[in-house]
C-alpha positions in Angstrom: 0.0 0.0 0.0 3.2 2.2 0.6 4.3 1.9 -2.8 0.8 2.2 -4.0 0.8 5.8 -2.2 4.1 7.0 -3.1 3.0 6.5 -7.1 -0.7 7.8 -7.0 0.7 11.0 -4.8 -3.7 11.6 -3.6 -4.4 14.9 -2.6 -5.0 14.0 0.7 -5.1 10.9 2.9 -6.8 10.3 6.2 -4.8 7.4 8.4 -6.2 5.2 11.2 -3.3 2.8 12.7 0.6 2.9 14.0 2.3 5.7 15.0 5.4 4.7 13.6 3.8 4.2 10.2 1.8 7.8 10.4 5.4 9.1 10.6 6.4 7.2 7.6 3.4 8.3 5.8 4.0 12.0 6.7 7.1 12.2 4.3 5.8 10.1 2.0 2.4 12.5 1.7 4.5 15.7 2.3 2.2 16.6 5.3 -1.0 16.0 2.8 -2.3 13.6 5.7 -4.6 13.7 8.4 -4.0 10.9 11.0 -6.0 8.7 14.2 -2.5 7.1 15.1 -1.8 4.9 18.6 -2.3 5.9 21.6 -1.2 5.7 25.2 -4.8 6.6 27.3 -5.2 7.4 30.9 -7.9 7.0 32.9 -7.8 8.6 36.5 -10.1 7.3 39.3 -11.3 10.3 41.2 -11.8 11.1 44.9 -15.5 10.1 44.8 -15.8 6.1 44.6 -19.4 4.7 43.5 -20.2 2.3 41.0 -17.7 -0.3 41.9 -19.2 -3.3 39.4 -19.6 -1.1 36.5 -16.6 1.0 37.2 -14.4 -2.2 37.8 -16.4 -3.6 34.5 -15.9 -0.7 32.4 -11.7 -1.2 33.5 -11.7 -4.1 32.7 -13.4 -3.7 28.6 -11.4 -0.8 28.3 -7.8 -2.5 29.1 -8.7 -5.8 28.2 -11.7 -6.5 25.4 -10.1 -7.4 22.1 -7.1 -8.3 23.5 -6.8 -5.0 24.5 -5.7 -4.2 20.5 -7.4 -0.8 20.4 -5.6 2.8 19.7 -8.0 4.1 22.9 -7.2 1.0 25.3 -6.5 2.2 29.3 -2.9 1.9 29.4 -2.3 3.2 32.5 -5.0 3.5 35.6 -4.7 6.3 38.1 -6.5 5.2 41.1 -7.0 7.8 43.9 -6.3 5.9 47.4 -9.8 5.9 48.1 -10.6 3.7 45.0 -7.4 1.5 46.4 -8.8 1.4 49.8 -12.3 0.1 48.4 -10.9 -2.9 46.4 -10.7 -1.7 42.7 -7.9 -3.9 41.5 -9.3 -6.7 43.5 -12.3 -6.4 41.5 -10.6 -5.4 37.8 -8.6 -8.5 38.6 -11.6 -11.1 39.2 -13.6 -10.0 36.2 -10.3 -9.9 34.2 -9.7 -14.1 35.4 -13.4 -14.8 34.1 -11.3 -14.1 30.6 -10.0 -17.3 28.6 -9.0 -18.0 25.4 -11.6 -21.0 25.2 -14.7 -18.3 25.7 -12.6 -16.2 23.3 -12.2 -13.4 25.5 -9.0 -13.3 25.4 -6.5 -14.3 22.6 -3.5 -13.8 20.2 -1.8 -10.6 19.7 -0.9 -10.0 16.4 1.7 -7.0 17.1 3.4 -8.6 20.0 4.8 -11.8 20.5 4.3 -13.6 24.1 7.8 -12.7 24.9 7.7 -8.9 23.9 5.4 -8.5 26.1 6.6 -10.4 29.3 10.3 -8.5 28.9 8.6 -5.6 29.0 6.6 -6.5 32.2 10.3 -7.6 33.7 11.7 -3.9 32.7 8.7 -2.6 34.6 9.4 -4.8 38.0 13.0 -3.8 38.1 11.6 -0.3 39.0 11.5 0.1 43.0 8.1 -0.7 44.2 7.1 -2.3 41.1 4.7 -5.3 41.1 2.9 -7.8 39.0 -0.9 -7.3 40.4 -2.5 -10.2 38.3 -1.8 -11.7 35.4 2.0 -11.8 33.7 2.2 -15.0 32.3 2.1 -17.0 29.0 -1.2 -18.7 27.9 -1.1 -22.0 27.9 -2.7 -25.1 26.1 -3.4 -23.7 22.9 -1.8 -24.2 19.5 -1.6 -20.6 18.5 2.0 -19.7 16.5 4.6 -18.1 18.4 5.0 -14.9 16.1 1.4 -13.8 17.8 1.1 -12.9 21.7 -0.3 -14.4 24.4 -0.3 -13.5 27.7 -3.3 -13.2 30.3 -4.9 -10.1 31.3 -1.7 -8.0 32.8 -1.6 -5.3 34.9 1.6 -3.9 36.9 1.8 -1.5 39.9 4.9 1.3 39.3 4.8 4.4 41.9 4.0 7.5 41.1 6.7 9.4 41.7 8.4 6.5 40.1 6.9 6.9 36.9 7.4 10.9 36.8 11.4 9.7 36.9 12.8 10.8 33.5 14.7 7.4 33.5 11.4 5.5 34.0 8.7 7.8 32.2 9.5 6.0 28.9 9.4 3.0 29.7 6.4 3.7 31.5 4.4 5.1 28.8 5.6 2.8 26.2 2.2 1.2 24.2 1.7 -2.6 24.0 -1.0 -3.0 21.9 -2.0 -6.0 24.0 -3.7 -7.1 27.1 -1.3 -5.0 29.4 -2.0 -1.8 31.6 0.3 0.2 34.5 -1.5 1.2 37.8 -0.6 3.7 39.8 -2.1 5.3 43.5 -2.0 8.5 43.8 -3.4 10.7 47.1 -5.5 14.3 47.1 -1.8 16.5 47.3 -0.8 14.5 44.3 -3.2 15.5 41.8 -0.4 17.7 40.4 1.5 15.1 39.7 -1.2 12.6 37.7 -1.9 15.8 35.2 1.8 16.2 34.9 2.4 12.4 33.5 -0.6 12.7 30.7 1.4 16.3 29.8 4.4 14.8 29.4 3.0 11.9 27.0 3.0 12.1 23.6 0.0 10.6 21.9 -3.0 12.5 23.4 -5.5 10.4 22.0 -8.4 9.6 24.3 -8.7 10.0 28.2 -11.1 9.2 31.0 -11.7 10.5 34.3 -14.0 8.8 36.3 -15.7 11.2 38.8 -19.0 13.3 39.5 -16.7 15.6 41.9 -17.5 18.4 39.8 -14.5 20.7 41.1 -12.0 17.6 40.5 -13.6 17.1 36.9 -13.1 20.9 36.0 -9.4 20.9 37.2 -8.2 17.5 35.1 -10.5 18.0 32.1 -9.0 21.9 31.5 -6.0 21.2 32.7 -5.2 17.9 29.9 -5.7 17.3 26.2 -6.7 14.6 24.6 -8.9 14.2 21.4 -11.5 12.5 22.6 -12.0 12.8 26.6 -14.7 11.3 28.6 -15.7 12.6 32.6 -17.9 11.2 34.7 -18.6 8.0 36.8 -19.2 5.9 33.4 -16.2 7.8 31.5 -14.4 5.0 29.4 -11.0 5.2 27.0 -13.1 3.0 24.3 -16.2 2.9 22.5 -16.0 5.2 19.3 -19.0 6.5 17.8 -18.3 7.6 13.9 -18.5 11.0 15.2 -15.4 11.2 17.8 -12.5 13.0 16.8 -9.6 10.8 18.1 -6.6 12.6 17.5 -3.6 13.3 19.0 -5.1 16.6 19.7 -2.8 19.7 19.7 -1.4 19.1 15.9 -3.0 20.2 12.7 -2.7 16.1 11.4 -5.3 15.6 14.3 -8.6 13.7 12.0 -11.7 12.7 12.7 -12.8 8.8 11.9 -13.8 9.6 8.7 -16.7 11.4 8.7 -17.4 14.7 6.6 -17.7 17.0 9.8 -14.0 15.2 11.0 -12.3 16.2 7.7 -14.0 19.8 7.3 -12.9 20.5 11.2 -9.7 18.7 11.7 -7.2 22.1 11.4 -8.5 23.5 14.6 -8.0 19.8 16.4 -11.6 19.4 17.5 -12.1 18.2 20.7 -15.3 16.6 22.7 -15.4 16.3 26.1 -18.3 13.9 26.8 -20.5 13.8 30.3 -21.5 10.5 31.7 -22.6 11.4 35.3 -25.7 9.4 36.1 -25.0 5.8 37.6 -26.3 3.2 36.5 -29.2 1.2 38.5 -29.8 -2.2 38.5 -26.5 -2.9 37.2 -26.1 -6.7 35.9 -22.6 -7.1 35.4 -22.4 -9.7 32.0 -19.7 -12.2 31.2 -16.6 -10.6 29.1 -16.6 -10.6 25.9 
């Protein structure tokens, strides 16, 4: 497709995929190019904790549902102490289990091979206070090839102040395009320090913050900027409507998913911020998928 490009030279083209290959594409399309490249998404838990199936639910589809192969997956989780204190990751972690690659909720990776992914986990435990909360190992009993991933639903606890280390923030914020996600705690006098790590990323392409603490939604959503940015107690990373504009926001190559309205508005970087406040009654919490 490349070489396809670089012959028919189109007036414009609109990209959905890797960030490496958008750079490519850049030069190739002399800038002609509007782009919905990778992504690595926050969510931050606020100070308010209610919800706790759907919230833990919602964690769980958003790191974990397709393998977690999706440009909007939660990369990394910033849980306020009081969603610690309540039993969060207990929770992500026992709806994450329920995931095998016999229901087909979980399975290969086709960007990623099994050991890929597990030397990056290692990197990540080398850091002091590092920890493997669940998951972290190789899938078993299958006959899938070895040039595809599979690991089980991952998710690794790195500090704060840790992460905010310039010889850690890399590594921290690198993108596996699989079932992988950092944690992080972080307390009311840190709050600082959470918008300062999705600053200092470089793909602002979606974000969640997961709050009705109106003052605390006010403070992250104006103080961040992402292309498509969700608040509220039902905020998510994922779930794209035709009409989202994606990003990364703050660039001029910022496009839409390909609709009309996306193309016609994509030079002043659109943004949505989306309201989800009311929680859900009766919640039945259904198998993953």
């Amino acid at each position: 497709m490349g070489k396809v490009l670089e012959v028919a030279q189109p007036a414009c083209l609109q990209f959905t995929g890797s960030s490496a290959v958008a750079e490519k594409l850049i030069h190739t399309m002399h800038g002609r190019l509007y782009i919905e490249d990778a992504g690595f998404d926050p969510k931050i838990l606020g100070p308010d904790v209610m919800s706790m199936d759907s919230v833990a639910w919602q964690c769980d589809q958003d790191a974990y549902a397709l393998s977690g192969q999706k440009c909007s997956a939660q990369s990394i989780l910033f849980a306020h102490e009081n969603w610690i204190k309540a039993g969060i990751i207990d929770n992500i972690k026992a709806i994450a289990a329920e995931r095998t690659f016999d229901n087909m909720s979980i399975g290969p990776v086709l960007s990623h091979t099994t050991e890929n992914m597990l030397a990056h986990k290692d990197a990540l435990c080398k850091i002091p206070g590092a920890k493997v909360l669940f998951g972290g190992k190789a899938l078993t009993g299958h006959s899938v090839p070895t040039c595809y991933g599979m690991i089980e639903p991952t998710a690794v606890f790195v500090p704060l102040d840790e992460i905010l280390k310039p010889e850690n923030f890399a590594l921290c914020t690198t993108e596996i395009f699989g079932p992988f996600q950092v944690v992080t705690e972080y307390k009311k006098d840190e709050e600082d320090k959470v918008i300062e790590a999705c600053e200092r990323m470089t793909a602002h392409l979606t974000m969640a913050v997961v709050s009705n603490d109106m003052p605390f939604l006010h403070k992250m959503l104006g103080a961040t900027v992402n292309g498509t940015t969700y608040g509220g107690i039902n905020a998510r990373t994922t779930g794209a409507p035709e009409w989202h504009f994606f990003g990364p926001a703050g660039t001029p190559l910022a496009a839409g998913i390909g609709t009309i309205d996306a193309i016609r508005l994509v030079w002043s970087s659109h943004r949505e911020v989306l309201f989800d406040l009311v929680p859900p009654t009766n919640f039945v919490r259904t198998p993953p998928s």
